[in-house]
C-alpha positions as CSV (number, residue, x, y, z in Angstrom):
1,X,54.5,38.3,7.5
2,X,51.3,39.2,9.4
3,X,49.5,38.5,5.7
4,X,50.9,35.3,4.8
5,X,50.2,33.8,8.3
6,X,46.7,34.6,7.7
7,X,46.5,33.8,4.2
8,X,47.8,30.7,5.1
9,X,45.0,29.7,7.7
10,X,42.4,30.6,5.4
11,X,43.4,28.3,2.8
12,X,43.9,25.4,5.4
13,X,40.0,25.9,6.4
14,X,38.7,25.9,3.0
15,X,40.8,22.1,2.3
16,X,39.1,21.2,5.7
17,X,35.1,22.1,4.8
18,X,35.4,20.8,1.2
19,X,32.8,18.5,0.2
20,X,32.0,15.0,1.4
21,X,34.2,11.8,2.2
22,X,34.2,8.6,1.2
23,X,31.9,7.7,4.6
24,X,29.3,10.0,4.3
25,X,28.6,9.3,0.4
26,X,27.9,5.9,1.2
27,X,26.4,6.2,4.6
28,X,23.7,8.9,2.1
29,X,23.7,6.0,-0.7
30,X,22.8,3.3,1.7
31,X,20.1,5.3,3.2
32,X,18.9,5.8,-0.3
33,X,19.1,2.5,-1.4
34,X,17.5,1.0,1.8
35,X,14.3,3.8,1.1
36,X,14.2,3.0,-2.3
37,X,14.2,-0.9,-1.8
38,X,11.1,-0.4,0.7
39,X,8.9,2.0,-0.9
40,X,9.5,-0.6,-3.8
41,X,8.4,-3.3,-1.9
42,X,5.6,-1.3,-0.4
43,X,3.3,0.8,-3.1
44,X,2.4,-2.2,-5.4
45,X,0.3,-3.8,-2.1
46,X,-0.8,-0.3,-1.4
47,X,-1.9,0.2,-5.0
48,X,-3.8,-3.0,-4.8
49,X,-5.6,-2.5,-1.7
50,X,-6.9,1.1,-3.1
51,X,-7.9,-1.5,-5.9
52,X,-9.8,-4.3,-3.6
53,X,-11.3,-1.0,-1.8
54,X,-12.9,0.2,-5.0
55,X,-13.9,-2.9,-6.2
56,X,-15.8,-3.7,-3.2
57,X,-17.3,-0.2,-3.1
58,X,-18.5,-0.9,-6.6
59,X,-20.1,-3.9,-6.2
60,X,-21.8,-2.6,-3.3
61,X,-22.6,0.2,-5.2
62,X,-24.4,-1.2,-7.6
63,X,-26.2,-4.0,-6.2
64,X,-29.7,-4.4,-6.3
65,X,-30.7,-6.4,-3.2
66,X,-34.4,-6.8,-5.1
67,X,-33.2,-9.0,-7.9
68,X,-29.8,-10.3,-7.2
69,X,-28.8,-12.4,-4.1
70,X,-25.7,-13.1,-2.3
71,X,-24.5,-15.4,-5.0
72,X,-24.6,-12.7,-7.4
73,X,-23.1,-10.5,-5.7
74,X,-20.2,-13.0,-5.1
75,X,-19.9,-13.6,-8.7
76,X,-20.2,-9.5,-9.7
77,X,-17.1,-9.3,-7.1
78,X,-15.0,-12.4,-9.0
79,X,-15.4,-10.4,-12.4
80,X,-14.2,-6.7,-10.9
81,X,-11.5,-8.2,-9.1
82,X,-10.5,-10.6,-12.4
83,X,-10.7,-7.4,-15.0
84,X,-8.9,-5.0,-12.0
85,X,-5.9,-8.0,-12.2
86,X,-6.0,-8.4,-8.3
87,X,-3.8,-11.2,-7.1
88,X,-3.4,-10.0,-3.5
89,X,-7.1,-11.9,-2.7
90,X,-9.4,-14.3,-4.1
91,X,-13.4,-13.9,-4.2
92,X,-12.9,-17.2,-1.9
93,X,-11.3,-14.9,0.6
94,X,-14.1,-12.5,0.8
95,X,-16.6,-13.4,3.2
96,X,-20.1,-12.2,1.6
97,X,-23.6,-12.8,4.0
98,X,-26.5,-10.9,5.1
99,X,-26.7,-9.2,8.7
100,X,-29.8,-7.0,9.6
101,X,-31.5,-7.2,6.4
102,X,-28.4,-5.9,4.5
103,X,-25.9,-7.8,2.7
104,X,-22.4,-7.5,4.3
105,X,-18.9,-7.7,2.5
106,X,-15.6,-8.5,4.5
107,X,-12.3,-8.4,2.4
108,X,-10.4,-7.6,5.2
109,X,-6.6,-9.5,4.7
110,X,-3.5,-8.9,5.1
111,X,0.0,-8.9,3.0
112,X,3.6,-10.6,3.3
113,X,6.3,-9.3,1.6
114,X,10.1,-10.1,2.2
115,X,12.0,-6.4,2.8
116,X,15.9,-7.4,3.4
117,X,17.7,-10.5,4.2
118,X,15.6,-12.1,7.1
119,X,13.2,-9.1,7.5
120,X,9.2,-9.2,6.3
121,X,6.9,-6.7,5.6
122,X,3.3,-6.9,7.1
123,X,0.8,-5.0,6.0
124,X,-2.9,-5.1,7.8
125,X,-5.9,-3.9,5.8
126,X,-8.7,-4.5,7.8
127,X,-11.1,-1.6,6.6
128,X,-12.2,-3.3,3.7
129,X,-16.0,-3.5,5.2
130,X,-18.5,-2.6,3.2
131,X,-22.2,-3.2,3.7
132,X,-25.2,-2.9,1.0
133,X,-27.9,-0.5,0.5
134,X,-31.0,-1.9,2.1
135,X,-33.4,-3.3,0.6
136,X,-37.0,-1.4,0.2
137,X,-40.1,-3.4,1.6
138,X,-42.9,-1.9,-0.6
């Protein structure tokens, strides 16, 4: 009698501690979803901005400030960022002029993106300065 009692009890605690319910599958599959949805909506601007930030440190790069001016510069920039397919900024939204005998360019922008329902996404990148090599006075 002693046996089956406890038989009994064991086999009542295994049915109570088996597996999930209906509540906490779809409170896990909401969660899920809701993470997916934003790091969906979130790495294609990120991705772009490591984009912007190489094209700018490109162009910077590579400029010669004794035989191309501010112009070209400006016009390299709308060539990286048209073969790169960046649609996040425009070369009109990059600010290009020369401060201290260097030339000086500010991308810094920002991006908008609807997350859920009535909710946006703002995203700030506002370390996209990048100034020139100077230029030798020989």
């Amino acid at each position: 009698m002693n046996s089956s009692k406890r038989l009994r009890s064991t086999v009542s605690e295994r049915k109570r501690f088996q597996g999930f319910n209906l509540w906490a599958v779809s409170l896990n599959l909401l969660l899920l979803g809701t993470l997916l949805v934003i790091a969906l909506r979130v790495v294609p601007g990120y991705v772009e901005y490591l984009t912007v930030k190489d094209v700018i440190t490109r162009a910077a790069q590579e400029h010669d400030p004794r035989d191309q001016t501010v112009t070209d510069l400006k016009m390299r920039l709308a060539k990286l960022l048209n073969t790169n397919q960046v649609y996040d900024i425009s070369v009109d939204n990059i600010k290009v002029y020369r401060e201290r005998g260097v030339i000086v360019i500010d991308a810094r922008y920002e991006k908008r993106f609807p997350l859920f329902w009535i909710l946006d996404g703002v995203m700030n990148f506002d370390d996209l300065v990048v100034e020139t090599t100077q230029a030798d006075r020989t």
